[in-house]
C-alpha positions in Angstrom: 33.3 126.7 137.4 29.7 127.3 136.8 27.7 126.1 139.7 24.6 124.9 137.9 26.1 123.4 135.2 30.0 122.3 136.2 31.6 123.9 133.6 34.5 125.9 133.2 33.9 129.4 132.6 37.3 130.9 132.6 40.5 131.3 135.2 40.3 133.4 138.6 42.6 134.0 140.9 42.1 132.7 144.4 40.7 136.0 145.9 38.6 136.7 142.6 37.1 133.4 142.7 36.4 133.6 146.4 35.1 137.1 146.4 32.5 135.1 143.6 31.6 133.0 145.8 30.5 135.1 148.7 28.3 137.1 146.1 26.9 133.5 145.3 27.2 134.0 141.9 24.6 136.7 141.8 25.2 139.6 139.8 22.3 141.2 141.9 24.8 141.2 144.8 27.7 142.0 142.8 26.1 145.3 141.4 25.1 146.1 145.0 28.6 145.9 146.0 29.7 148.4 143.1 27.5 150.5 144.3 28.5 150.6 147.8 31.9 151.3 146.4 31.0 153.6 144.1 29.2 155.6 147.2 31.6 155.2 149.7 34.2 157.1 147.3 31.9 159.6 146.7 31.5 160.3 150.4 34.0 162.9 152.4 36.4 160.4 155.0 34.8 162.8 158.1 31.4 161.6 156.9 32.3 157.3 156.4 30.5 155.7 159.0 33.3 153.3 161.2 31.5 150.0 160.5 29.4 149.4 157.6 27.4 146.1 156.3 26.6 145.4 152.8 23.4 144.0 152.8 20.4 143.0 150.1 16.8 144.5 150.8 15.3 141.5 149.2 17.8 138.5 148.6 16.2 135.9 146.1 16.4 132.7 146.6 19.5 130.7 143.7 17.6 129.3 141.1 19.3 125.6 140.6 
């Protein structure tokens, strides 16, 4: 469901629509999360660091 406006914008499954939610809807933090992904598989296993935080350098704020 669209947060701004209530309505239904298609079917998820639980995890999917959760996942969603943490991003906040915000295809900014989505895109930062592919390419996390997207780096982390281009980077050698010895290399990973053990703990790692995905985190915006300048979050904006939800427009609603």
């Amino acid at each position: 469901m669209a947060a701004a406006t209530g309505a239904v914008r298609g079917l998820l499954c639980t995890g999917c629509n959760a996942a969603l939610g943490h991003f906040g809807d915000r295809e900014d933090s989505l895109l930062a999360a592919v390419d996390y992904l997207r780096r982390a598989a281009a980077t050698p296993t010895a290399a990973k660091p053990q703990t790692t935080r995905l985190r915006l350098i300048d979050p904006a704020p939800v427009a609603g």
